[in-house]
N, C-alpha and C positions, 0 to 999 in steps of 0.2 A: 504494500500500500504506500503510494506515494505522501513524502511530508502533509505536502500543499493540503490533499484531502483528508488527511487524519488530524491537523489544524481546523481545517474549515466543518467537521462534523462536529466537532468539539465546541468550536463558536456557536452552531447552529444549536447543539443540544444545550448549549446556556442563553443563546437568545430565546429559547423556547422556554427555558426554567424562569426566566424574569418576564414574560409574557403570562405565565401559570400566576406568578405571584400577583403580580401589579395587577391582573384582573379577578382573583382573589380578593386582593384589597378592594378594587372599586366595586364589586361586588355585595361584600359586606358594608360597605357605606352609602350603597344603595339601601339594602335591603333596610341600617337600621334608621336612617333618613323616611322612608317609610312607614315603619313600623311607631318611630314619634309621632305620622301621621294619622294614626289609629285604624290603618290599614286590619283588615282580617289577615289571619296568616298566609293562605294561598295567594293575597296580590304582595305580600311581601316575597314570597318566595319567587314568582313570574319578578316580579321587580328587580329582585336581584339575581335572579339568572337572566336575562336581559342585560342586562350591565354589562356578567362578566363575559357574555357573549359578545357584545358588541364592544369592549373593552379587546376583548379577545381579537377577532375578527382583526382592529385596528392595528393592534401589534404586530400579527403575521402579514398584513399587507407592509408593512413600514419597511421592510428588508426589499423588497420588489418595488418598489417605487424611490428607493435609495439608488436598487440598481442602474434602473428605467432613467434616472437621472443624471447619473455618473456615463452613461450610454451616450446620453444627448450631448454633452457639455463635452 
């Protein structure tokens, strides 16, 4: 296995561990945002899975539009 790619799987599996986390976190500060709102528990739970979903979503696009732009330039 070439460096280059045993580097770059490495980055990729800790930009994936900080995308888990950081939408973990916005997650939970959805749900408890929320749940001050005197939401029932099931729209706190949709509320913050929503989050960490779209939390989520944004981080894995970040790396491909980094690229897409380093492309252009």
């Amino acid at each position: 296995m070439p460096e280059q790619t045993a580097s770059s799987g490495r980055t990729w599996r800790l930009w994936l561990a900080l995308c888990v986390a950081c939408s973990v976190v916005v997650g939970l500060v959805v749900s408890l945002l929320v749940l001050r709102s005197g939401a029932n528990t099931t729209d706190v739970v949709l509320a913050g899975g929503g989050g960490f979903a779209t939390s989520f979503a944004l981080c894995l696009a970040l790396p491909a539009a980094v690229r897409r732009l380093k492309r252009l330039s």
